[in-house]
NULUM-479698 format. One line per field, with one value per residue (C-alpha): x, y, z. Coordinates in Angstrom, 1 decimal. Example, Ala and Ser with C-alpha at 12.3 -4.5 7.8 and 13.67 -1.06 7.14 Angstrom:
% residues 2
east 12.3;13.7
north -4.5;-1.1
up 7.8;7.1
% end
This chain:
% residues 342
east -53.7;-52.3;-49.6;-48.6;-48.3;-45.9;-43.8;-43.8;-42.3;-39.8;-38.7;-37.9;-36.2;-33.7;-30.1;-29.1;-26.3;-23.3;-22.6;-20.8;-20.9;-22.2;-24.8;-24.9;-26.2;-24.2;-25.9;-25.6;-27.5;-30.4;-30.9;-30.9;-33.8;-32.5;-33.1;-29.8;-31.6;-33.6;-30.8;-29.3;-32.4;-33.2;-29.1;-27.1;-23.9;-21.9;-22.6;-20.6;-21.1;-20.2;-17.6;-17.7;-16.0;-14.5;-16.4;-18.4;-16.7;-17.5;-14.8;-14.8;-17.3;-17.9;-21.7;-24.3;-25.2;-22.2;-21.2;-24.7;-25.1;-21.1;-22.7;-26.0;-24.4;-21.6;-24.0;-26.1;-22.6;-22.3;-19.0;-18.7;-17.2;-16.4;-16.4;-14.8;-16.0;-12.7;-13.3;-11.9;-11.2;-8.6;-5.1;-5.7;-3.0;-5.4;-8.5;-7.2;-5.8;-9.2;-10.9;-8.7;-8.5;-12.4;-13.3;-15.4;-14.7;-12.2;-11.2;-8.5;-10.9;-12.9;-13.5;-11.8;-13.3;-12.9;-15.6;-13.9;-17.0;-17.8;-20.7;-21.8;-19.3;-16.4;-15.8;-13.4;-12.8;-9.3;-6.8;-5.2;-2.1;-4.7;-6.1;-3.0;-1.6;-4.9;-4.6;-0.9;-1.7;-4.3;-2.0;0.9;-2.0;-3.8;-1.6;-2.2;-6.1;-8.5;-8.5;-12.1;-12.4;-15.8;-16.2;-19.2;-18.1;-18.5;-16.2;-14.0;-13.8;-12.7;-9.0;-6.6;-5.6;-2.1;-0.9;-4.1;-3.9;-0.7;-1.5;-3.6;-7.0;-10.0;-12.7;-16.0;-18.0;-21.0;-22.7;-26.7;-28.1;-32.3;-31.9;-34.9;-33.7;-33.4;-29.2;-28.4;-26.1;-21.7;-20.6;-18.7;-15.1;-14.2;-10.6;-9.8;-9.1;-8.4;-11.5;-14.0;-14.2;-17.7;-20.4;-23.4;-25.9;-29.0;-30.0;-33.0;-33.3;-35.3;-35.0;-37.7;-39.2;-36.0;-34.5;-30.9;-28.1;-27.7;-24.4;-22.7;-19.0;-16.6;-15.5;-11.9;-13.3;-13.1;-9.1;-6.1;-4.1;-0.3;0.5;2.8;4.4;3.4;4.4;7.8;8.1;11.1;13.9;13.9;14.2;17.3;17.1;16.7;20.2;17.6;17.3;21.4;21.4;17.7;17.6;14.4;15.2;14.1;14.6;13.1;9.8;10.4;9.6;6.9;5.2;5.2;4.0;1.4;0.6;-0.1;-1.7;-2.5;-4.5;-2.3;-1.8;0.9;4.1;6.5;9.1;10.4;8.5;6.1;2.7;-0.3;-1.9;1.3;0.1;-3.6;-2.8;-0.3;-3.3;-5.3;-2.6;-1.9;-5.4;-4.9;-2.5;-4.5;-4.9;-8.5;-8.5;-9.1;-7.5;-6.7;-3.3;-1.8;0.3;0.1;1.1;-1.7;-0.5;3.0;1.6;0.3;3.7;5.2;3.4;3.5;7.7;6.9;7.2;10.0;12.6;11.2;11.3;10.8;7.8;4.8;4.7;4.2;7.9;9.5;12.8;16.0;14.7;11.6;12.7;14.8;11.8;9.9;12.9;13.8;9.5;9.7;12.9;11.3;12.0;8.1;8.7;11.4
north -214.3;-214.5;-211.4;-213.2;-216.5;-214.5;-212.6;-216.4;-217.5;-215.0;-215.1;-219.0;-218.4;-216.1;-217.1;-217.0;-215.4;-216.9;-218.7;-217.0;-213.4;-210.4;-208.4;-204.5;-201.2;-198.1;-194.7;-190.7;-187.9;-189.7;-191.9;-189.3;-190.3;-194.3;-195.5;-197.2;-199.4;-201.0;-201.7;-203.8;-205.5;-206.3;-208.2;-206.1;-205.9;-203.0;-199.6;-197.7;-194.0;-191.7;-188.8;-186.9;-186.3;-184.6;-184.7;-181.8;-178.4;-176.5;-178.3;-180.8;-181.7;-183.1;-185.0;-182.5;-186.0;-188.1;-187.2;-187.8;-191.2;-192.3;-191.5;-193.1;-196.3;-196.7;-196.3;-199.3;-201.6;-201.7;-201.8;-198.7;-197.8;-193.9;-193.6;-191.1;-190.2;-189.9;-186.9;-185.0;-182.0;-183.4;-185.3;-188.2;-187.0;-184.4;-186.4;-188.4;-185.1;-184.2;-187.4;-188.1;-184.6;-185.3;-188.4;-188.1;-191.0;-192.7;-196.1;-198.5;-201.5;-199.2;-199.3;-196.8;-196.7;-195.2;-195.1;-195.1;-194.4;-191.3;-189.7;-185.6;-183.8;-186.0;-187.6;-190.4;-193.4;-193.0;-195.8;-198.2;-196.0;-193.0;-195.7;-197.2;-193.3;-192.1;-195.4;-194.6;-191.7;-192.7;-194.8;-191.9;-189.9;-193.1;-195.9;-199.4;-199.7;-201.7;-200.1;-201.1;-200.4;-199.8;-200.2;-201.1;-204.6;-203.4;-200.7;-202.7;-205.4;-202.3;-201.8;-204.0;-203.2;-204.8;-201.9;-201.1;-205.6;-205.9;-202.6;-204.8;-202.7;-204.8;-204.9;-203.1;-204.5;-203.6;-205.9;-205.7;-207.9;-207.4;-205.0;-206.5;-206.3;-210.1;-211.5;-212.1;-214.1;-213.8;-211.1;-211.5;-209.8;-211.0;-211.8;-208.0;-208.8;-212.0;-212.2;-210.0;-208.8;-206.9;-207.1;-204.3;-206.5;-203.9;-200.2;-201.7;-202.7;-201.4;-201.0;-199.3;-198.1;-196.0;-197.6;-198.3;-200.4;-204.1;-205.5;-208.6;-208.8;-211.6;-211.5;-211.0;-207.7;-206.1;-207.5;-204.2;-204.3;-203.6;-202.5;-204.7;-203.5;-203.0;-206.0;-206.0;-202.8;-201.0;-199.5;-196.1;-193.2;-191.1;-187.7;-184.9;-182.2;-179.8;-179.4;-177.7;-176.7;-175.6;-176.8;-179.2;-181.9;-186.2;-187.2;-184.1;-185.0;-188.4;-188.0;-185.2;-188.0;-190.3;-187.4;-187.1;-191.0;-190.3;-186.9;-185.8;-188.4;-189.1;-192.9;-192.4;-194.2;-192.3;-191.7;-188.2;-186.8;-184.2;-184.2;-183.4;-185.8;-185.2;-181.1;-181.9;-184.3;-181.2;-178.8;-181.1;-181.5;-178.0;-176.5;-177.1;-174.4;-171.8;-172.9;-172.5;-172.6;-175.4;-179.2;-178.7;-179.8;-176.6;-174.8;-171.0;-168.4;-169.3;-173.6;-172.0;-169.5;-172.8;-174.4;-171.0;-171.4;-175.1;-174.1;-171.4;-174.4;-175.6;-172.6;-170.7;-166.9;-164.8;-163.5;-165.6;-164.4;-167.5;-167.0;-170.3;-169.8;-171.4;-170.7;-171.9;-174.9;-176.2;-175.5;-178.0;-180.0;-180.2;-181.0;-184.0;-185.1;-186.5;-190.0;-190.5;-190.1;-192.5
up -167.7;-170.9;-170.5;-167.1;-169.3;-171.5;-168.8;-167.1;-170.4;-171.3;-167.5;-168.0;-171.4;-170.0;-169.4;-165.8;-164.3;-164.3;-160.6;-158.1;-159.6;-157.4;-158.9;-158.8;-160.7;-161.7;-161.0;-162.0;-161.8;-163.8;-160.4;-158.4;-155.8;-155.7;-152.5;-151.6;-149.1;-151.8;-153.9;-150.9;-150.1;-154.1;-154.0;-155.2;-153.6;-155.3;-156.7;-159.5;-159.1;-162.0;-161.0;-163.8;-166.9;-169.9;-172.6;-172.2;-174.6;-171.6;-169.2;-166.7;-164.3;-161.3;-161.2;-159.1;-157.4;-156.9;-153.4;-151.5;-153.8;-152.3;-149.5;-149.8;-151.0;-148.2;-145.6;-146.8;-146.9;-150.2;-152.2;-154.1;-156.9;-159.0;-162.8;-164.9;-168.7;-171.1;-173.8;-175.8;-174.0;-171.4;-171.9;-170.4;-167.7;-166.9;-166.8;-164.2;-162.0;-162.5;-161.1;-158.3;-157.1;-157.3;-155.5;-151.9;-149.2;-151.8;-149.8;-151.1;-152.3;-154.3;-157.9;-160.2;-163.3;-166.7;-169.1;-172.5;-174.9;-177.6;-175.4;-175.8;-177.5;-177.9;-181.1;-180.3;-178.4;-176.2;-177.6;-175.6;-174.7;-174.1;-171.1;-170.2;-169.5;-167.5;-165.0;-164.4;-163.6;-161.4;-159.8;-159.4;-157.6;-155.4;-155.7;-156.3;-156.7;-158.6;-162.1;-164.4;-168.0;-169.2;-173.1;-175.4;-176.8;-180.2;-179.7;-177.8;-180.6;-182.6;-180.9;-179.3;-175.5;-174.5;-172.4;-170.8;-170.1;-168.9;-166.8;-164.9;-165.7;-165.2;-168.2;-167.5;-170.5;-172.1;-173.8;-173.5;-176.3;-176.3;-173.6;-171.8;-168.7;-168.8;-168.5;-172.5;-171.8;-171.3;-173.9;-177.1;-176.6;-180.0;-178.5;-177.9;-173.8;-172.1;-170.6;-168.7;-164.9;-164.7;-167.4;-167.8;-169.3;-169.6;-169.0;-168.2;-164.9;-162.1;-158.3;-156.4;-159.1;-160.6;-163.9;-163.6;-165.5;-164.1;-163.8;-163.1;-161.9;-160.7;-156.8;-158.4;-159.8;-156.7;-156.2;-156.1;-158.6;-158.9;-162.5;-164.5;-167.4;-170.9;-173.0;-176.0;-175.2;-177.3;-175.8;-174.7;-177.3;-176.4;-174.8;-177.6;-178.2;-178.4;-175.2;-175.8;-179.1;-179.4;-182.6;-183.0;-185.2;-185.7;-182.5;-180.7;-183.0;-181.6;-178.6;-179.2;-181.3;-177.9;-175.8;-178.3;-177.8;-174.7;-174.6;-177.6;-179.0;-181.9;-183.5;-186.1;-186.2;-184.0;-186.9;-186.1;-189.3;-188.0;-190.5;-190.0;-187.5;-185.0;-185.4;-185.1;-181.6;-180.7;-181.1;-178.9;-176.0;-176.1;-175.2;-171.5;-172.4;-173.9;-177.7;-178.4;-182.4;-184.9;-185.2;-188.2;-187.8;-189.4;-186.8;-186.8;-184.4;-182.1;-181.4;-180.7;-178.7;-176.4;-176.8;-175.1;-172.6;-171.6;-172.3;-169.6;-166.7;-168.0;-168.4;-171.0;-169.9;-173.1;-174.8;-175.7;-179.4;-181.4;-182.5;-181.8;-181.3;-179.9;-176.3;-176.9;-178.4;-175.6;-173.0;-174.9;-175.4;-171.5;-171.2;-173.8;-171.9;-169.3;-168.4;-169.3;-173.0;-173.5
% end
């Protein structure tokens, strides 16, 4: 009697949800045997599935579970939604080739997600123009769709996020205070984003006797978005000379630097002066092209050896010796020279 008194009490305590959301779970390989059925009959009225990711050293991944659970949860009627773990061993750009090119029964209405946290062997959060470049290119491969951010409130306190906002990307937050399985209550953003869409409030839920995560999330959630534009954005950089005179010089590094924003990983002013974090983000952009050594941000023989080869798309036809020279310097110039890295 007195441990029912107690779960009585702790039930009454606890903050309800706020009106008018629509409750639901997300789900990987760790839920494997959910019974979809139950999550219906227990509320719930959407399901986040996890895709995959890329923050495995091994490559990415496609979840050994997520096509029967898309399955499972469509045939009950519920809204489904796909999620995709950034990492450190894809550009963004690639991560979201990799996600769309993965996606089973993808219907316009369904959530895209991106689940920005340091997980397994990554070591970094993706910035705000790390996000901002993986939905547009989300939305190059799908169109307009409705776009979630999933962050940890902490670590989304930790940034600010003006491109991924005025992209249009809904926030996915994390925020599960005692983690009781009880609603704690709306999350602290801490003014980082205007205000939240879905909120995963505990890891501790339970339906049919399988633990999931409980979430919350506005009907307007669920709304397709059509990107705006990033806010005070400057004007273009000009086109690099390189690209002629194969002679790589501030504004070449210019636009590497931007490239880099978006691919590389790399948060330094874009000033044309190449140092040490610009060769470090170049090292990480470049191993989709072969480079498998150190970030160390000391180019050798083996990062231009990569740069050869991404240059190898783009006109490039002479040997890949880690001898950059004029040819290989307007490859990468005619790459960089894309209307993308103005």
């Amino acid at each position: 009697m007195l441990v029912q008194a107690l779960v009585a009490a702790v039930v009454a305590a606890a903050t309800p949800v706020p009106p008018g959301v629509i409750t639901g779970v997300d789900v990987a390989t760790w839920q494997a045997g959910i019974d979809f059925a139950r999550v219906r009959a227990d509320g719930h009225g959407f399901v986040v599935v996890k895709t995959g990711g890329s923050q495995l050293s091994e490559g990415p991944y496609t979840g050994s579970r997520y096509r029967t659970q898309v399955t499972g949860a469509r045939a009950e009627g519920l809204r489904v939604g796909h999620y995709w773990v950034a990492g450190d061993f894809q550009t963004p750009v690639q991560a979201a080739d990799s996600f769309t090119s993965a996606l089973h029964d993808y219907r316009r209405g369904d959530v895209l997600a991106l689940d920005n946290e340091v997980l397994d062997d990554s070591t970094r959060l993706w910035t705000d123009a790390q996000v901002t470049a993986f939905f547009t290119r989300v939305h190059e491969r799908v169109g307009d769709h409705v776009p979630w951010l999933y962050m940890g409130a902490a670590d989304l306190r930790s940034g600010t996020w003006p491109r991924t906002t005025a992209f249009g990307a809904k926030l996915w937050v994390a925020s599960w205070g005692a983690n009781d399985g009880a609603y704690p209550g709306e999350p602290d953003l801490g003014g980082a984003y205007p205000t939240w869409s879905a909120h995963q409030y505990t890891s501790a839920g339970v339906v049919g006797g399988v633990r999931v995560d409980l979430n919350v999330a506005k009907p307007t959630a669920f709304d397709v978005v059509t990107p705006g534009e990033p806010p005070g954005e400057p004007p273009g950089l000009p086109k690099t000379s390189t690209e002629q005179d194969g002679v790589p010089g501030a504004v070449f590094w210019q636009r590497a630097q931007n490239w880099l924003t978006e691919e590389g990983g790399y948060t330094g002013p874009v000033d044309g002066v190449p140092g040490v974090n610009t060769y470090a983000a170049l090292q990480r952009a470049l191993r989709a092209h072969g480079y498998t050594g150190p970030i160390d941000g000391v180019p050798g023989v083996n990062t231009y050896k990569a740069w050869q080869r991404l240059a190898s798309g783009w006109g490039y036809t002479g040997p890949v010796d880690g001898v950059m020279g004029p040819n290989s310097w307007r490859a990468v110039a005619r790459f960089l020279n894309q209307d993308r890295y103005d």
